[in-house]
C-alpha positions as CSV (number, residue, x, y, z in Angstrom):
1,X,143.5,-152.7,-11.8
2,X,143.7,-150.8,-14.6
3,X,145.4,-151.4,-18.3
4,X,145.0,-149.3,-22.0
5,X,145.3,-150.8,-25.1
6,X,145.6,-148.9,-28.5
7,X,142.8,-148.8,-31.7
8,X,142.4,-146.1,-34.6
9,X,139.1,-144.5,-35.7
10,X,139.0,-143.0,-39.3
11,X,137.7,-139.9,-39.8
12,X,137.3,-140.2,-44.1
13,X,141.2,-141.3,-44.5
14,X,142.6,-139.9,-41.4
15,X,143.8,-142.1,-38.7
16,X,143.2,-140.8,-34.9
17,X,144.9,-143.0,-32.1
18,X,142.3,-143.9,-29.9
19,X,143.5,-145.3,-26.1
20,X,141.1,-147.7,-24.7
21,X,141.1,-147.5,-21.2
22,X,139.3,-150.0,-18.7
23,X,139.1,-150.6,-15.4
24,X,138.5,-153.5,-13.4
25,X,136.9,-153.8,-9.6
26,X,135.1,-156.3,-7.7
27,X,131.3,-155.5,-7.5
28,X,128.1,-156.3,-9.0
29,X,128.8,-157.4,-12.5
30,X,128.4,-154.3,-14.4
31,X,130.0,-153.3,-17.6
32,X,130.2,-149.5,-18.8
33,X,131.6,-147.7,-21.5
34,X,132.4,-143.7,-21.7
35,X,133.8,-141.7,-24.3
36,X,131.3,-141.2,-27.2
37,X,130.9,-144.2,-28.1
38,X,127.4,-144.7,-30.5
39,X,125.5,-147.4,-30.3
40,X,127.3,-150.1,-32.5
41,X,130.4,-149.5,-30.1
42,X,128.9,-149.5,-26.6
43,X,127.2,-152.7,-28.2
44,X,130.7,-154.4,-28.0
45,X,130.2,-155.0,-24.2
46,X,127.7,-157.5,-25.1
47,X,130.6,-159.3,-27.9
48,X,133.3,-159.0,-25.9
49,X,131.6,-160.5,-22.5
50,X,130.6,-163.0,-24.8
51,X,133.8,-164.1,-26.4
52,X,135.7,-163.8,-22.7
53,X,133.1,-166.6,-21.6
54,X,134.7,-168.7,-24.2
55,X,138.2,-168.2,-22.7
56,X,136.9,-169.0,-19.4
57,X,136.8,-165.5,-18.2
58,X,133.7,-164.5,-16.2
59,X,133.1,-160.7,-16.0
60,X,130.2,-161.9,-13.1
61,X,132.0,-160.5,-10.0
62,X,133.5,-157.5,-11.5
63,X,132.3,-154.1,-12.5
64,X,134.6,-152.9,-15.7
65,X,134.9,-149.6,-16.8
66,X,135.7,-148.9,-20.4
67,X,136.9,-145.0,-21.8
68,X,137.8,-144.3,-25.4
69,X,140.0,-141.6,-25.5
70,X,139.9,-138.9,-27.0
71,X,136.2,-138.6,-25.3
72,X,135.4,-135.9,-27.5
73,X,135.8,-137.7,-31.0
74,X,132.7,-140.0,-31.8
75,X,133.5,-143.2,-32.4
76,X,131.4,-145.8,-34.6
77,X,131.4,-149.1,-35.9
78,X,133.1,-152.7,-34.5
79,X,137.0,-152.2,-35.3
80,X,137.1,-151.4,-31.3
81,X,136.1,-154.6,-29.7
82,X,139.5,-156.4,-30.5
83,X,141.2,-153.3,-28.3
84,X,138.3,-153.7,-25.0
85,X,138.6,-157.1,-24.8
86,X,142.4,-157.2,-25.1
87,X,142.1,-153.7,-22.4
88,X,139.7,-156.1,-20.3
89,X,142.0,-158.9,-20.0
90,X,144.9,-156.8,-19.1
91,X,143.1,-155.2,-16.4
92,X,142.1,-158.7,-15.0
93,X,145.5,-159.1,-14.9
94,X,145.1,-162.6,-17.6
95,X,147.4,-161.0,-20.3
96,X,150.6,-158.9,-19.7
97,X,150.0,-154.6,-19.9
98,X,153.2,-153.7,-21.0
99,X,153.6,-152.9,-24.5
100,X,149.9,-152.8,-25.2
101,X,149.5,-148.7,-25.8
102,X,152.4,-149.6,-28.7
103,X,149.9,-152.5,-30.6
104,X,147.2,-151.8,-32.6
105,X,144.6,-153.8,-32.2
106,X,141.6,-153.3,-35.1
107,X,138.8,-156.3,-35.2
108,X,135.4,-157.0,-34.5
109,X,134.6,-159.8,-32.5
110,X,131.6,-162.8,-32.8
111,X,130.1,-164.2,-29.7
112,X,132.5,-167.6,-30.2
113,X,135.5,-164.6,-29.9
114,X,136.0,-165.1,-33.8
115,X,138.2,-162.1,-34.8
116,X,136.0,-160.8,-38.0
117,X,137.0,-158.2,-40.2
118,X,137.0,-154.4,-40.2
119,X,136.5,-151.8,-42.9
120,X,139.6,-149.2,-42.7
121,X,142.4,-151.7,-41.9
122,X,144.7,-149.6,-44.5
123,X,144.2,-146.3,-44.1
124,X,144.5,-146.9,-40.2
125,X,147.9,-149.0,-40.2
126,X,148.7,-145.9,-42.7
127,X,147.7,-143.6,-39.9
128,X,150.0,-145.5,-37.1
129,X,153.0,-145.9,-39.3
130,X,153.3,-142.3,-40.0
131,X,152.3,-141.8,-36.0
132,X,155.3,-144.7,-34.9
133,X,153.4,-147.4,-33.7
134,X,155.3,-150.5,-34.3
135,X,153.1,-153.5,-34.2
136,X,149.4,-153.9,-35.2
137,X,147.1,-156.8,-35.0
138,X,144.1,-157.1,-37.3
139,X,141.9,-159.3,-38.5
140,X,142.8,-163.0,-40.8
141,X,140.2,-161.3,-43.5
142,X,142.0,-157.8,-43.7
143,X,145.4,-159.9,-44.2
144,X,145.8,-158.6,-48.0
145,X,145.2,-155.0,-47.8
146,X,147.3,-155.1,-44.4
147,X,150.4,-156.8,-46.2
148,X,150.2,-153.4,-48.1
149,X,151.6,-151.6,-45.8
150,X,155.1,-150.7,-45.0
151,X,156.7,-149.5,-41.5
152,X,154.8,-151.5,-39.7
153,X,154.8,-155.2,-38.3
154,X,151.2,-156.8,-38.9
155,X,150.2,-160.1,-37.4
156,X,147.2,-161.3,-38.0
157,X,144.3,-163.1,-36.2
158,X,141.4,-165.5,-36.8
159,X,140.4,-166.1,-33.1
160,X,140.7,-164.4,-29.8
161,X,142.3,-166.9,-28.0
162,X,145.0,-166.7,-30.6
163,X,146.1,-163.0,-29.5
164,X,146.1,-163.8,-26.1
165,X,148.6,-166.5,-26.5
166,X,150.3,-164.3,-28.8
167,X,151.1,-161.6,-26.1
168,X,151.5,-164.4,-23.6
169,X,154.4,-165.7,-25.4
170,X,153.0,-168.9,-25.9
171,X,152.4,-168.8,-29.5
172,X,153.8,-165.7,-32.0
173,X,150.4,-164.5,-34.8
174,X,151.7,-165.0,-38.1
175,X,152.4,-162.1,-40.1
176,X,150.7,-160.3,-42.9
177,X,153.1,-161.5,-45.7
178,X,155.3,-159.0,-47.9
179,X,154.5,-155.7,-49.2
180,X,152.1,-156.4,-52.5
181,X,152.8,-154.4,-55.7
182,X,150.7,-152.6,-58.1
183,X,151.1,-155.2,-60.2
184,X,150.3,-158.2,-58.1
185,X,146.9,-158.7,-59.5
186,X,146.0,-159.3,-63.7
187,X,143.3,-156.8,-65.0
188,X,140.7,-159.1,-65.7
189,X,139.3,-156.7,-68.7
190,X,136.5,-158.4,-70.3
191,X,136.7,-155.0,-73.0
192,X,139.1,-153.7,-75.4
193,X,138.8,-150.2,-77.2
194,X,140.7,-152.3,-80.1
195,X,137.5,-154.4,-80.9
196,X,135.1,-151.3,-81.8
197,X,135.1,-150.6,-85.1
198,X,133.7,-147.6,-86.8
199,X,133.2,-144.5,-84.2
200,X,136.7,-142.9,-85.4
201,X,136.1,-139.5,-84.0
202,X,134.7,-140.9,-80.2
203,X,137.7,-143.5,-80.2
204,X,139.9,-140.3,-81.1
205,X,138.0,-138.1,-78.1
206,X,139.0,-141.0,-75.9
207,X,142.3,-141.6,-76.7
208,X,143.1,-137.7,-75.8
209,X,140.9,-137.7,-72.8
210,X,143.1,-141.0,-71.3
211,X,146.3,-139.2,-72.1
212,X,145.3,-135.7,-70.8
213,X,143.1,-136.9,-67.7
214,X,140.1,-134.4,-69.4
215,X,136.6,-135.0,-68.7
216,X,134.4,-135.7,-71.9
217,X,130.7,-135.9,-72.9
218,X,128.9,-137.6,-75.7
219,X,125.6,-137.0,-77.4
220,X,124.5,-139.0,-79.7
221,X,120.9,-140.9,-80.1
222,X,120.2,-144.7,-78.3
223,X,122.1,-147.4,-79.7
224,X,125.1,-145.3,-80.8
225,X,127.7,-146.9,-78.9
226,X,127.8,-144.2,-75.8
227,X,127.9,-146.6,-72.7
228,X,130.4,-149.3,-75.0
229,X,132.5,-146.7,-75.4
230,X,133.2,-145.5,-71.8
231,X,133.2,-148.7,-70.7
232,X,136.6,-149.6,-72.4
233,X,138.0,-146.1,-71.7
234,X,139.8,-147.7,-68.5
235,X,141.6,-150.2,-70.9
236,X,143.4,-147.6,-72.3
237,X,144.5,-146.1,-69.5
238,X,148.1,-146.3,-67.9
239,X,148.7,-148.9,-65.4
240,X,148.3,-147.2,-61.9
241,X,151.4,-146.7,-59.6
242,X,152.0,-147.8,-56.8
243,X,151.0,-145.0,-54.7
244,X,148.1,-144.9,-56.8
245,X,146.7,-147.6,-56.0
246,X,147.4,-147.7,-52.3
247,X,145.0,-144.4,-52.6
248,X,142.1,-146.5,-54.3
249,X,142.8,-149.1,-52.1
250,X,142.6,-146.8,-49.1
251,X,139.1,-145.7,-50.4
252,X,137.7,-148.9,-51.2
253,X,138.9,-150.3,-48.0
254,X,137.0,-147.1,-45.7
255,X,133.7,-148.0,-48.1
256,X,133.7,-151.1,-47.5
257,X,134.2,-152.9,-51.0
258,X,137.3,-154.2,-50.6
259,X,137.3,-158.2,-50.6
260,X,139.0,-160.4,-48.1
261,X,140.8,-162.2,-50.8
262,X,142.0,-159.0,-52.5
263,X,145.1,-157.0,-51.9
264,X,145.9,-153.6,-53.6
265,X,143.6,-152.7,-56.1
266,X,145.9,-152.9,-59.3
267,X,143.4,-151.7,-62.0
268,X,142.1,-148.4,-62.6
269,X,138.2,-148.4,-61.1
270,X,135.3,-147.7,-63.6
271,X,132.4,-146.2,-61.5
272,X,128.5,-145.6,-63.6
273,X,126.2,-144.7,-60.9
274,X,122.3,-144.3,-61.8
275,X,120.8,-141.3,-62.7
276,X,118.8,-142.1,-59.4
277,X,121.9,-141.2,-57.2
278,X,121.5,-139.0,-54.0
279,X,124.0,-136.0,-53.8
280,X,125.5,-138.2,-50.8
281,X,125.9,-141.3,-52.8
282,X,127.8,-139.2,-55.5
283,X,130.1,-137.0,-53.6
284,X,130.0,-138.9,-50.2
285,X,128.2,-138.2,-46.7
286,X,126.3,-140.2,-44.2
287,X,126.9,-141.1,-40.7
288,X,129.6,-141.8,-40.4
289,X,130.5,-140.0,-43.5
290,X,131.7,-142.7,-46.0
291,X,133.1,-142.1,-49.7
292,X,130.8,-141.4,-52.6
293,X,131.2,-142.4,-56.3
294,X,133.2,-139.4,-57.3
295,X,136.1,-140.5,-54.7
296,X,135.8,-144.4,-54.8
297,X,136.6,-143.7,-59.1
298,X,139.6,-141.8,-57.9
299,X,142.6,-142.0,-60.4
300,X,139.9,-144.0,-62.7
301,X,136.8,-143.0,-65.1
302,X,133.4,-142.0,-63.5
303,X,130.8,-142.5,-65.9
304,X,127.3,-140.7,-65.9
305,X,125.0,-142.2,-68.1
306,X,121.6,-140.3,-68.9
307,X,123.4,-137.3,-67.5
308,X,120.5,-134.9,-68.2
309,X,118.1,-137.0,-66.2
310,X,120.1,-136.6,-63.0
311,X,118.7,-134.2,-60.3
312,X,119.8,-130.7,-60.8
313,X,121.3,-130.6,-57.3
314,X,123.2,-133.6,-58.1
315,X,125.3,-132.7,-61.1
316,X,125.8,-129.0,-59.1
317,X,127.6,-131.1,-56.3
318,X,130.4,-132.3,-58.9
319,X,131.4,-128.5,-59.6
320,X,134.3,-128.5,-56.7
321,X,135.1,-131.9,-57.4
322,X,136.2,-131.3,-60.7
323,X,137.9,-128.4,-60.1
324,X,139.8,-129.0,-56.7
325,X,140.2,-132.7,-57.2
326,X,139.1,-133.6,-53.6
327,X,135.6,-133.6,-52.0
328,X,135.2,-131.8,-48.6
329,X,132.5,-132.6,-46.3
330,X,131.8,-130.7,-43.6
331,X,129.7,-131.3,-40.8
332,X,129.0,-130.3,-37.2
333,X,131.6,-132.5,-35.4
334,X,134.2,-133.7,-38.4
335,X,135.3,-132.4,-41.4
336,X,136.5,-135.0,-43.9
337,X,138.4,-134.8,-47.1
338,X,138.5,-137.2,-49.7
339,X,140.6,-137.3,-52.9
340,X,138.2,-136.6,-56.4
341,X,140.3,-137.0,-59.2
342,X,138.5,-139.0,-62.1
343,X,137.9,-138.9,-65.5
344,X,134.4,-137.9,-65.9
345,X,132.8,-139.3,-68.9
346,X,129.1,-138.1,-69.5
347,X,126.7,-139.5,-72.1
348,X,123.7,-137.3,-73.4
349,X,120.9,-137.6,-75.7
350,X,120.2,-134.8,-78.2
351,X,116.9,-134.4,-77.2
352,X,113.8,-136.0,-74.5
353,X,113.0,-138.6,-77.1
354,X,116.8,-139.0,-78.3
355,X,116.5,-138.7,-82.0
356,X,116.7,-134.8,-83.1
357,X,118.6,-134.5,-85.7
358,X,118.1,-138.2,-87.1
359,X,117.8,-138.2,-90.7
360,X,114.3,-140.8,-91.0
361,X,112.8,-137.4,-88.9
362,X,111.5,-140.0,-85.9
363,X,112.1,-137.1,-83.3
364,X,108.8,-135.5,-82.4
365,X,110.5,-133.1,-80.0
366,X,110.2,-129.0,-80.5
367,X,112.8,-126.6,-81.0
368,X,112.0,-125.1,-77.4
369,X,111.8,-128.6,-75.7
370,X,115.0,-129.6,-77.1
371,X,116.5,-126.1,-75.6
372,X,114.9,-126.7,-72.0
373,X,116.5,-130.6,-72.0
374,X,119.8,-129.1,-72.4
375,X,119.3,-126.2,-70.3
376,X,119.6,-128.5,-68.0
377,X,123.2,-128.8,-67.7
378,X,124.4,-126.1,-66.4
379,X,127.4,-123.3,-67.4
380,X,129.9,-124.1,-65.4
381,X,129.5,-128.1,-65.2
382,X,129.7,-127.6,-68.6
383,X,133.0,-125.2,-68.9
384,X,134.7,-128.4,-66.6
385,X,134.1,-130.7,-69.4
386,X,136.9,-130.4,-71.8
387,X,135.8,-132.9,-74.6
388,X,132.4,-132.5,-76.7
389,X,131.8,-135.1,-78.9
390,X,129.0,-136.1,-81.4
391,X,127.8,-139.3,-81.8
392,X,126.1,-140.2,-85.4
C-alpha cells in the first residue's frame, strides 16, 4: 500500500513542496529512504521506527520504502520526520490517506514520538500559503512564529499520537492562535541615545544616519564613546512594520535564533560580530547554507567594531551587500538569496595604537604606519559609507 504526505525544505527563504512518498510490503523488516536525503534525514528511520513503537506499531514484518520528492533537491535537517511517519502510517493503512498531500506536516520527532521543533516554520508556511496549501501541522514550540502567518490553518502538536487522532477524527490539534502584530512584544531597550551627554556632532551623525538608512563610521581614540554610541542607534530608529518584521522574523527563524516563546520579532535587531568573523559567518554560507550577520541585522544596525582589524577578505564580501541590499550565494546545487539591508555602523581607531592625534602626544605610531592601518579599508567599502565622523 502506498500513501504521500506533504513537507517543505527551505532553500535560504524559499519554500519547495516536498511529497513524501512511502511504501509499505510485507517482508524482512527493512526500512529505506531515496531521494537525496543527507545523513540527518535518512537518520529519521531510526526516530520514526522509534516513536511508531510507542503507538504500538511494529515496522518488524514490513519492508517500507520512503522517496522525497523532488529527488533531485537535497534535503537536510529533521523538519521531515513528522511527514514519514505520518506517510508510514497511512501506508499501513492506521491513519486515513486522503487529504494528506493538502497538510503540511514540519516536525522532528524524539524516540518517545515527542513532536520537537524545527527551524524554518515561517518561511515555509509562507512558502505553502502563497503555493495553496490549506492546512499545516507543526510543532507546540514553533506555535508563535506560526500564529504569524495568514492564509493558512495551523494546528499544532506536542506529541505524535496527538496527530494521529487528529486526522482520525478523534480529537481536532488546537490551532496556532491569531495573527501577532508588530507591536505585540515591548522593546526591552536597556539604552537610550537621550542619556549620552556631550558627543553633539556623533549624536548628530546618528540622528541623520537613522532617518536616511546611511551607513556611518567613527574614528576616534579608546574610551571615546564609539561602541556606546552604536549601541543606542536602534533606539532611535522607527518602529518596524509589519512586513518588516515578518522578514526578520523569517531570517531569525531559518538561523535558528528564534525562541519558542517568541513570536514576531517587533524590534529592530542590533548585530556586532567580532573582528574574528569568517566571510561565511558575515555574509552567510555553510551546508546547508544558513544566514550570516549582514542578513540576520536586516532592516536593523550591523555594527563592526575594530573594523580595520577584520580580514581584508572579509570587509570586501560586504561590497554587494551594501549596494544591492541582498546577499547571493551561489553554489553548485542551490543558489540562495537573502535580504541585506542594514545600517552599517563601523568604528575605527586613528591609528595601530589608537591615540594619533591626542594632544598629551601618547601615540608612538609613524606617519607611514598610520597610512598603512588605514590603507586597509579599501576605496570602494569606503565610497558605501556615507557618514564620516570624528570622535575627540
Amino acid at each position: 500500500m502506498q500513501a504521500t504526505a506533504l513537507t517543505f525544505s527551505l532553500l535560504g527563504l524559499d519554500a519547495h513542496p516536498i511529497r513524501v512518498e512511502v511504501d509499505s510490503g510485507r517482508g524482512p523488516s527493512f526500512f529505506q529512504m531515496v531521494g537525496l536525503a543527507e545523513a540527518s534525514v535518512r537518520e529519521s528511520r531510526v526516530r520514526v521506527r522509534a516513536a511508531l513503537q510507542q503507538l504500538g506499531v511494529e515496522l518488524d514484518e514490513y519492508v517500507i520504502t520512503v522517496n522525497l520528492a523532488p529527488a533531485d533537491l537535497k534535503k537536510s535537517g529533521g523538519a521531515y520526520d513528522l511527514a514519514i511517519a505520518i506517510a508510514a502510517l497511512a501506508a499501513l493503512g492506521k491513519v486515513p490517506s486522503e487529504g494528506l498531500d493538502r497538510i503540511g506536516l514540519l516536525g522532528e520527532l524524539s524516540l518517545s514520538g515527542a513532536v520537537r521543533p524545527v527551524r524554518g516554520v515561517l518561511p515555509a508556511l509562507r512558502g505553502a500559503a502563497e503555493q495553496g496549501i490549506p492546512r499545516a501541522i507543526v510543532p507546540q514550540g514553533n506555535a508563535r512564529e506560526a500564529a504569524s502567518v495568514a492564509g493558512v490553518d495551523v494546528f499544532i502538536a506536542e506529541h505524535l499520537s496527538h496527530v494521529v487522532a487528529h486526522l482520525r477524527g478523534s480529537r481536532p490539534l488546537p490551532g496556532a492562535g491569531s495573527i501577532a502584530t508588530a507591536a505585540a512584544e515591548p522593546s526591552g531597550a536597556s539604552v537610550d541615545l537621550a542619556e549620552v551627554r556631550g558627543q553633539h556632532g556623533a549624536r548628530r551623525a546618528l540622528e541623520i544616519a537613522a532617518a536616511g538608512g546611511h551607513n556611518l563610521i567613527m574614528m576616534g581614540p579608546p574610551g571615546s564613546g564609539k561602541t556606546m554610541l552604536a549601541r543606542r542607534l536602534p533606539t532611535i530608529l522607527p518602529p518596524m512594520s509589519y512586513d518588516e518584521a515578518l522578514d526578520v522574523t523569517a531570517i531569525h527563524s531559518v538561523a535558528g535564533l528564534l525562541s519558542p516563546d517568541r513570536g514576531l520579532v517587533a524590534t529592530r535587531p542590533f548585530r556586532a560580530p567580532h573582528h574574528t568573523v569568517s566571510a561565511a559567518g558575515l555574509v552567510g554560507g555553510g551546508d546547508p547554507i544558513r544566514p550570516g550577520e549582514v542578513s540576520l541585522a536586516h532592516h536593523g544596525c550591523l555594527f563592526l567594531d575594530e573594523l580595520l582589524e577584520f580580514r581584508r577578505g572579509v570587509l570586501e564580501a560586504l561590497r554587494e551587500p551594501l549596494e544591492e541590499g541582498t546577499v547571493a550565494l551561489c553554489r553548485a546545487r542551490a543558489r540562495v538569496v537573502f535580504p541585506a539591508r542594514p545600517i552599517l555602523v563601523a568604528a575605527i581607531n586613528p591609528c595601530p595604537c589608537g591615540f594619533h592625534g591626542d594632544r598629551g602626544n601618547r601615540c608612538v605610531c609613524s606617519l607611514d604606519r598610520v597610512r598603512a592601518y588605514r590603507a586597509r579599508l579599501s576605496g570602494p567599502l569606503l565610497d558605501r559609507i556615507d557618514l564620516h565622523i570624528a570622535l575627540p
